[in-house]
C-alpha positions as CSV (number, residue, x, y, z in Angstrom):
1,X,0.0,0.0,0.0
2,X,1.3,3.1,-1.1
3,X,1.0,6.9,0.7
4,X,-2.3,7.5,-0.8
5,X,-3.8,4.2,-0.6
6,X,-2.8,4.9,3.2
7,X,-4.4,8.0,3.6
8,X,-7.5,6.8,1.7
9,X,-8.3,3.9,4.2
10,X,-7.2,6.3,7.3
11,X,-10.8,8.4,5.2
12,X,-12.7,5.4,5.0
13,X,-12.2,4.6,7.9
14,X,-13.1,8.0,9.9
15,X,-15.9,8.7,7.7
16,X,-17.5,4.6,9.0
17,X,-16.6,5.7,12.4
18,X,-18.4,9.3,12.7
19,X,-21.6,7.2,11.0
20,X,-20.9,4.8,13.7
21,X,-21.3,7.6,16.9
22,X,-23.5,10.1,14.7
23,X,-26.5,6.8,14.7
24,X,-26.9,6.2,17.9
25,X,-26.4,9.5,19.7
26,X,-27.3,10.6,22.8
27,X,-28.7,6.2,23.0
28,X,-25.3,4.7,23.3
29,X,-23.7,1.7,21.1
30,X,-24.8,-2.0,21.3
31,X,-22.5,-4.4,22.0
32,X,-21.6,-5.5,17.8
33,X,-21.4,-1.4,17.5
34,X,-19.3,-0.9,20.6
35,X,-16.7,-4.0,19.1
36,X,-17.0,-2.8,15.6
37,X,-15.8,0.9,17.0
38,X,-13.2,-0.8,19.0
39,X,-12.0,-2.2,15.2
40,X,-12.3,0.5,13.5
41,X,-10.0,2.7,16.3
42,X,-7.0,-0.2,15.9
43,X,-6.9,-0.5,12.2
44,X,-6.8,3.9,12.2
45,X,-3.6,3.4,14.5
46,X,-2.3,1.1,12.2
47,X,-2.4,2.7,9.0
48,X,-1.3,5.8,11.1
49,X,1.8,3.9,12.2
50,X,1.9,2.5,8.6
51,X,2.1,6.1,7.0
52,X,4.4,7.4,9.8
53,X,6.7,4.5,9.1
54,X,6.5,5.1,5.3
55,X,7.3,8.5,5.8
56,X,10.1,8.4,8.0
57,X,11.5,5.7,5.5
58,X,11.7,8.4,2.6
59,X,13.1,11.2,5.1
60,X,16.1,8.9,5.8
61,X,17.0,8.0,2.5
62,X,15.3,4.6,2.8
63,X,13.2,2.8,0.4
64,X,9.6,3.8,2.0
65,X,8.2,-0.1,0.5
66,X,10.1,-1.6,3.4
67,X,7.3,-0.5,5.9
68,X,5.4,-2.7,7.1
69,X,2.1,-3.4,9.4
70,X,2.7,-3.8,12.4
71,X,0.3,-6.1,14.8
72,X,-2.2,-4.6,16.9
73,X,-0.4,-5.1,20.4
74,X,2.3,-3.2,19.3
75,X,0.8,-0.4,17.9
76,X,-1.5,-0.1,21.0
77,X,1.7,-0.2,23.7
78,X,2.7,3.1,21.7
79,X,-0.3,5.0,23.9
80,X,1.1,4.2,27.2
Protein backbone atom coordinates (compact mmCIF):
# COMPACT_ATOMS: atom_id res chain seq x y z
CA UNK A 1 0.00 0.00 0.00
CA UNK A 2 1.26 3.15 -1.05
CA UNK A 3 1.02 6.90 0.67
CA UNK A 4 -2.32 7.48 -0.81
CA UNK A 5 -3.76 4.16 -0.56
CA UNK A 6 -2.83 4.88 3.15
CA UNK A 7 -4.38 8.03 3.61
CA UNK A 8 -7.48 6.80 1.67
CA UNK A 9 -8.27 3.87 4.18
CA UNK A 10 -7.18 6.26 7.28
CA UNK A 11 -10.84 8.39 5.21
CA UNK A 12 -12.67 5.40 5.04
CA UNK A 13 -12.24 4.55 7.93
CA UNK A 14 -13.14 8.02 9.89
CA UNK A 15 -15.91 8.72 7.74
CA UNK A 16 -17.51 4.56 9.00
CA UNK A 17 -16.63 5.74 12.36
CA UNK A 18 -18.44 9.29 12.75
CA UNK A 19 -21.59 7.16 10.97
CA UNK A 20 -20.94 4.82 13.68
CA UNK A 21 -21.30 7.56 16.92
CA UNK A 22 -23.48 10.09 14.74
CA UNK A 23 -26.50 6.83 14.66
CA UNK A 24 -26.92 6.25 17.90
CA UNK A 25 -26.37 9.47 19.73
CA UNK A 26 -27.31 10.60 22.84
CA UNK A 27 -28.68 6.17 22.96
CA UNK A 28 -25.27 4.74 23.28
CA UNK A 29 -23.72 1.65 21.07
CA UNK A 30 -24.84 -1.98 21.27
CA UNK A 31 -22.46 -4.38 22.00
CA UNK A 32 -21.60 -5.50 17.81
CA UNK A 33 -21.40 -1.45 17.52
CA UNK A 34 -19.28 -0.87 20.57
CA UNK A 35 -16.69 -3.99 19.09
CA UNK A 36 -16.99 -2.79 15.64
CA UNK A 37 -15.76 0.94 17.01
CA UNK A 38 -13.20 -0.78 19.03
CA UNK A 39 -11.98 -2.16 15.24
CA UNK A 40 -12.30 0.55 13.53
CA UNK A 41 -9.98 2.68 16.32
CA UNK A 42 -7.03 -0.23 15.92
CA UNK A 43 -6.88 -0.51 12.17
CA UNK A 44 -6.82 3.90 12.16
CA UNK A 45 -3.65 3.37 14.50
CA UNK A 46 -2.33 1.07 12.25
CA UNK A 47 -2.45 2.71 8.98
CA UNK A 48 -1.30 5.77 11.06
CA UNK A 49 1.78 3.91 12.22
CA UNK A 50 1.95 2.53 8.63
CA UNK A 51 2.09 6.12 6.96
CA UNK A 52 4.39 7.38 9.84
CA UNK A 53 6.65 4.49 9.13
CA UNK A 54 6.53 5.06 5.34
CA UNK A 55 7.32 8.48 5.79
CA UNK A 56 10.14 8.35 7.98
CA UNK A 57 11.49 5.75 5.55
CA UNK A 58 11.68 8.41 2.55
CA UNK A 59 13.09 11.16 5.14
CA UNK A 60 16.15 8.86 5.84
CA UNK A 61 16.97 7.98 2.46
CA UNK A 62 15.34 4.63 2.85
CA UNK A 63 13.23 2.85 0.35
CA UNK A 64 9.59 3.78 2.01
CA UNK A 65 8.20 -0.09 0.55
CA UNK A 66 10.13 -1.63 3.44
CA UNK A 67 7.29 -0.47 5.91
CA UNK A 68 5.42 -2.70 7.15
CA UNK A 69 2.06 -3.38 9.36
CA UNK A 70 2.69 -3.83 12.43
CA UNK A 71 0.26 -6.11 14.82
CA UNK A 72 -2.21 -4.56 16.88
CA UNK A 73 -0.37 -5.11 20.40
CA UNK A 74 2.25 -3.23 19.35
CA UNK A 75 0.79 -0.44 17.92
CA UNK A 76 -1.51 -0.15 20.97
CA UNK A 77 1.70 -0.21 23.73
CA UNK A 78 2.69 3.06 21.68
CA UNK A 79 -0.31 5.04 23.85
CA UNK A 80 1.07 4.23 27.18
Amino acid sequence: MDDQQALERINQLVEEEEKLLHRHEGEGLDDDEHARLQEIELQLDKTWDYLRQRRSLREAGDNPDDASVRDGGTVEGYEQ
